[in-house]
C-alpha positions in Angstrom: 0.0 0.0 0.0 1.1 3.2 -1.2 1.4 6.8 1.3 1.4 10.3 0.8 5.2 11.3 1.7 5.4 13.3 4.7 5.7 17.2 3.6 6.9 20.5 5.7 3.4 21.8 6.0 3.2 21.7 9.8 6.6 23.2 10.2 5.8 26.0 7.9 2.6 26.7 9.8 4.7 27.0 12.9 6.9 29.4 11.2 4.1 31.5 9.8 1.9 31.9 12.9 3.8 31.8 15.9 7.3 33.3 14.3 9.5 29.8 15.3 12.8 29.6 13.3 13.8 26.5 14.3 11.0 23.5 14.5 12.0 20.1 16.2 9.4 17.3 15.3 9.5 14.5 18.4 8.9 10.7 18.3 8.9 8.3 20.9 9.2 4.3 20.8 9.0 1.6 23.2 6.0 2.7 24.6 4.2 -0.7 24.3 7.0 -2.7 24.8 7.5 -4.7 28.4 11.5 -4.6 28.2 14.0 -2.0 27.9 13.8 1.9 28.1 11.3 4.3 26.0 13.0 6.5 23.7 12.6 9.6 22.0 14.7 11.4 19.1 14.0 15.0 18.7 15.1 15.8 15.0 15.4 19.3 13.5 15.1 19.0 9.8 14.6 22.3 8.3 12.5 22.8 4.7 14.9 20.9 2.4 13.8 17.8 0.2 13.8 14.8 2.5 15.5 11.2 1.2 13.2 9.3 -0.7 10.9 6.7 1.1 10.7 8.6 4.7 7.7 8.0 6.5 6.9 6.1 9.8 9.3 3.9 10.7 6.8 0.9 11.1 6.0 1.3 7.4 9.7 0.0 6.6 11.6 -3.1 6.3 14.3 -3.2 8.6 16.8 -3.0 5.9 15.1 0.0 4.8 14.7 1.5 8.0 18.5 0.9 8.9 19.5 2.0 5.4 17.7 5.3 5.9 18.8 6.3 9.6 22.2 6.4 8.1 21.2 8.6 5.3 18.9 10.2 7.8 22.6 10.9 10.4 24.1 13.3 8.0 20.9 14.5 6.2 19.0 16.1 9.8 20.1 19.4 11.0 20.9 18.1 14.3 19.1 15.6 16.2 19.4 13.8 19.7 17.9 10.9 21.7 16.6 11.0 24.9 15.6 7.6 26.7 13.9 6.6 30.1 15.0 3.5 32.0 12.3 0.9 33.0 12.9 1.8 36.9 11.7 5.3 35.4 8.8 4.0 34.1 7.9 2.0 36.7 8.6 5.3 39.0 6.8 7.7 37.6 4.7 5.9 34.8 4.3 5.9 31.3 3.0 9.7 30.7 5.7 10.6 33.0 8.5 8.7 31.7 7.9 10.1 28.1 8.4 13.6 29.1 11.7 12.9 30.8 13.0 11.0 27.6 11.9 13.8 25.5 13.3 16.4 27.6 16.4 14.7 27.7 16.6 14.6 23.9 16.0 18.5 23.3 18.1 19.4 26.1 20.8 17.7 24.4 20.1 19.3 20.8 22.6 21.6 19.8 20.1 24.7 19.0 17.0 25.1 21.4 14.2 25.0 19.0 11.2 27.4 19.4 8.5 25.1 18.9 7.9 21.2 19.1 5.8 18.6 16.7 4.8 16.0 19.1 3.2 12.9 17.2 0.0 11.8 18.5 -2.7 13.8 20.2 -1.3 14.4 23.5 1.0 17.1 24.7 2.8 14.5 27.1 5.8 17.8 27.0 4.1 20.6 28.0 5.1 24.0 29.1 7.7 25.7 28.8 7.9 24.2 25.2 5.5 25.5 22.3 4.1 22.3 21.3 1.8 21.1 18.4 0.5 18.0 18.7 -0.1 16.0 15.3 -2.3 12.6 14.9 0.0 10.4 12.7 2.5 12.9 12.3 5.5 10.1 11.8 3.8 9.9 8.5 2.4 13.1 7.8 5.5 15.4 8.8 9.1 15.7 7.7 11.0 16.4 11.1 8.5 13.6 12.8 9.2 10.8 10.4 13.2 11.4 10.7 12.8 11.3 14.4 10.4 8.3 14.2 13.2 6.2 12.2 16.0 8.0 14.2 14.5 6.6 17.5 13.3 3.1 16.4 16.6 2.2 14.7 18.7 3.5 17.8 16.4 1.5 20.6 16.4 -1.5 18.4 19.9 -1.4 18.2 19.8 -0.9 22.0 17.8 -3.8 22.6 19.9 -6.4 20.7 22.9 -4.9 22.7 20.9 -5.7 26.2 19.9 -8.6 25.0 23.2 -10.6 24.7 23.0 -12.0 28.1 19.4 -13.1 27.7 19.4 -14.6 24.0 16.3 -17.2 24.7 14.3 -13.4 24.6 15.6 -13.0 21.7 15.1 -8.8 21.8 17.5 -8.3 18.6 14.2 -9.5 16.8 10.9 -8.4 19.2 13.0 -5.4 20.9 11.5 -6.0 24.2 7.9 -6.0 23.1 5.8 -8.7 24.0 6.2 -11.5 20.5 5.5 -15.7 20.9 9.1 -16.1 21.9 9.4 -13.5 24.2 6.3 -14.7 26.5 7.6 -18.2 26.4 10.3 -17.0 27.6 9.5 -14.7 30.4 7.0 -17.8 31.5 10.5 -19.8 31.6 13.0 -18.0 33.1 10.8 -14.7 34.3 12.0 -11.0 33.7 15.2 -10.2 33.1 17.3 -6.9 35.1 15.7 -4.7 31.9 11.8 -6.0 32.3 8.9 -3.1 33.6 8.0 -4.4 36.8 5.2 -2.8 37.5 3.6 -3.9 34.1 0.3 -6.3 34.5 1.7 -9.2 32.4 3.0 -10.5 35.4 -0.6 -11.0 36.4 -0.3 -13.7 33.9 2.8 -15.7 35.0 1.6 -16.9 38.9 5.2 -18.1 39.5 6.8 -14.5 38.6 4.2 -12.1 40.1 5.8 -11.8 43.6 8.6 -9.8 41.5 5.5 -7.2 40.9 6.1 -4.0 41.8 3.7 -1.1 43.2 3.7 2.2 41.7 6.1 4.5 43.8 2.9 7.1 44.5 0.2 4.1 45.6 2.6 3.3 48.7 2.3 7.3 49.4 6.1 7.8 48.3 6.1 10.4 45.5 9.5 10.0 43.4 11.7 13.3 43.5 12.0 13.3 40.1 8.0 13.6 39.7 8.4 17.3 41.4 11.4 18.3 40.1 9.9 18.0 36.4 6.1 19.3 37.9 3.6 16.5 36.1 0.5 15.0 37.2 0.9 11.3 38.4 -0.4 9.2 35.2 -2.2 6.4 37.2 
C-alpha cells in the first residue's frame, strides 16, 4: 500500500503563525514494549527535500529502516535521543517517563528550537515548550518521520545490545515488546534486570508475580523526580 510522503506543511505553519525559526518534530518508541527503556529522538530538519521513502518507521523493512537512519545521520540538521529507564517507568509511569525521555533529547540538541511537533494527540511535553500536537504525524511530517526512524533504529539497536546475556528473549528481533518467543520466555525463566515491573503481564505468570512492583505514588512515596519536572501522576 502506497502513502502520501510526509511534507513541511506543519513546520511552515509553525513558522508562519507563531514566528518559530527553528522547529523540532519529536517521536517516541517503546511505549508498548515490556523490556527495555522508551525512547525519544527530537530531529530538527529544516525545509529541504527529504530522502526518498521517509515515513513512519513501522511502514519500513528493517533494511530500509536501517539504510535510511544512516542517510537520515548526515541529512537532519541536528538531532538527539533522549531515553527513560524501566525503573523510570515503573517510577513515575508511562506519561511521566515520556516527558523525561523527551526532555532529555532536546536538552541535548545543539540549537533550542522554538516550537515542538509531538506525534500523536497528546501534549505529554508541556510548558515551557511551544508544542503542536499532530495525529499520525511520523507519516504526515518531515522532522516527525526522521525522528520516528531515528528513534526506532537507535532503541532496536539498543535492545539487541541488552539482550546478549538473555538470547532465549531473543530482543534483537521483538526489541523488548511482548512477541510468541518473548512470553515463552518470560513464563521460563521470568524477567530479566531490563523488564517493567510494574507492568500487568506478570498478572499472567503466577510463579513471577511476587517480583511485581507497586507504583512508587500508591505506597504514598512520591518520586523526586515527579516534582522536580512538575507533572500530574499518570495512574
Amino acid at each position: 500500500m502506497a502513502y502520501e510522503p510526509p511534507t513541511h506543511t506543519v513546520e511552515r505553519s509553525l513558522r508562519a503563525t507563531t514566528g518559530a525559526k527553528l522547529v523540532a518534530g519529536i517521536d517516541e518508541v517503546g511505549r508498548g514494549a515490556w523490556a527495555g527503556p522508551v525512547t525519544v529522538c527530537a530531529a530538527i530538519t529544516g525545509l529541504r527535500r527529504p530522502p526518498d521513502g521517509l515515513t513512519d518507521s513501522k511502514l519500513l523493512t528493517v533494511k530500509r529502516r536501517t539504510a535510511l537512519a544512516e542517510i537520515l545521520q548526515g541529512w537532519v540538521t541536528s538531532h538527539a535521543l533522549g531515553h527513560a529507564s524501566p525503573e523510570e517507568i515503573d517510577d513515575m509511569g508511562m506519561t511521566a517517563a515520556l516527558r523525561l525521555a523527551a526532555s532529555r533529547a532536546l536538552d541535548a540538541l545543539p540549537v533550542r528550537p522554538d516550537a515542538v511537533i509531538l506525534d500523536g494527540k497528546h501534549d505529554y511535553l508541556g510548558a515551557p515548550w511551544r508544542v503542536r500536537t499532530v495525529i499520525k504525524g511520523d507519516r504526515s511530517c518531515v522532522s516527525v518521520a526522521a525522528a520516528s526512524v531515528l528513534a526506532k533504529v537507535a532503541r532496536d539497536t539498543m535492545m539487541a545490545e541488552l539482550g546478549s546475556d538473555h538470547a532465549e528473549f531473543d530482543f534483537a528481533v521483538n526489541a523488548g515488546y511482548p512477541s510468541p518467543v518473548h512470553q515463552a520466555a518470560l513464563k521460563e525463566w521470568g524477567p530479566t534486570p531490563y523488564h517493567r515491573l510494574t507492568w500487568a503481564y506478570l498478572d499472567a505468570l503466577p510463579q513471577w508475580r511476587h517480583l511485581k512492583k507497586a507504583r512508587a505514588w500508591a505506597t504514598g512515596a512520591i518520586p523526586a523526580i515527579e516534582g522536580q519536572l512538575g507533572l500530574e501522576l499518570d495512574v
